[in-house]
N, C-alpha and C positions, 0 to 999 in steps of 0.2 A: 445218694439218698440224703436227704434234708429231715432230720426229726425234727425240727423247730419249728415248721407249717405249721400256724396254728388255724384251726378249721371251728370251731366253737369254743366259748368260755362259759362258766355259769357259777353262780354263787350260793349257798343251801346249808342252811342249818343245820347244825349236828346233830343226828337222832337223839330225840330226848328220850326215847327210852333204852341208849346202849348207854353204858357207860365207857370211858376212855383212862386207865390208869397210866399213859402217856401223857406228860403233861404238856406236848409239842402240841395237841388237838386241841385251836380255842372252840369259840362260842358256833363258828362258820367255816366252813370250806371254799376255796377254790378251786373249782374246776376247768381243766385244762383240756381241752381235745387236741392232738395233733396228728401227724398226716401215718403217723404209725402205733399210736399209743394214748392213752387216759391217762393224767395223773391229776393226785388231789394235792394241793397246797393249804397249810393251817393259816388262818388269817387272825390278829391279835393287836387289838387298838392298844395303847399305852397313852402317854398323854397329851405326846407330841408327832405321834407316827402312826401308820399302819406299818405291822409287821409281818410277813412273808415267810414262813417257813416250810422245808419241805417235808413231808408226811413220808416218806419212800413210799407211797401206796399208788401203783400205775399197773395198768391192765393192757396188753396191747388189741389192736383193733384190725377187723383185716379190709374193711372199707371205711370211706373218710367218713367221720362224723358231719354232717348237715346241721343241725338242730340239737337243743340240748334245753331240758323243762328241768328246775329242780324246785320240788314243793317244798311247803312249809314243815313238814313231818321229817325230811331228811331222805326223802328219796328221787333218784337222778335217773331220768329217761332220755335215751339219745335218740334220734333220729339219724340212721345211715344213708350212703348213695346207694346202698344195694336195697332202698325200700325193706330194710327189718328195723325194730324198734327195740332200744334193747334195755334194758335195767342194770345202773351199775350196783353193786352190793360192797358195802366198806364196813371195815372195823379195824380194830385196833386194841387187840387184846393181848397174846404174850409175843406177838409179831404180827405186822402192819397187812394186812388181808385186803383184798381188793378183787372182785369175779364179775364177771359179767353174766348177765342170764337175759337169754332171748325172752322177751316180751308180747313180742307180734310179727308175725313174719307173713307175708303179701300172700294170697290166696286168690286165686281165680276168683272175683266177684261179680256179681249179674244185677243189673238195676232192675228196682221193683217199685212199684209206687207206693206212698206212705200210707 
């Protein structure tokens, strides 16, 4: 088993309307897909750097990530190889939270005209 597969990355503003009394959580996140797991990395310009640190906030996945959209409001949707779409959920409030919640999942579909 290789956890380091990394399968999507993606970058997404910190909900502005949670607050974060961790002060490890900058302005942005990274996000990490690998071949067994989600994690978020806290991203932190200073003046000479970008800095890297780790959130412990990781969810594991039970198909590879594909695809990964993160909006401007702080929300992170994956696309999997098993065709579901999934929503990641983070915070960070008296300990580092992270859930995934299905989104959309494949449905027998029938074309119809517009």
């Amino acid at each position: 088993h290789c956890r380091d597969y990394v399968t999507a990355v993606g970058l997404v503003k910190t909900d502005p309307t949670k607050t974060y009394p961790c002060a490890s959580v900058g302005p942005y996140l990274l996000v990490v897909a690998l071949r067994e797991c989600v994690q978020l990395f806290s991203l932190h310009q200073s003046d000479t750097e970008l800095v890297v640190l780790e959130t412990g906030m990781e969810v594991p996945v039970e198909s590879l990530v594909c695809s990964m959209v993160c909006t401007d409001c702080g929300r992170i949707l994956v696309g999997c190889s098993d065709g579901n779409v999934f929503e990641l959920h983070y915070s960070q409030a008296a300990a580092p939270a992270f859930s995934l919640s299905s989104f959309w999942r494949p449905q027998k579909m029938r074309k119809t005209k517009c």
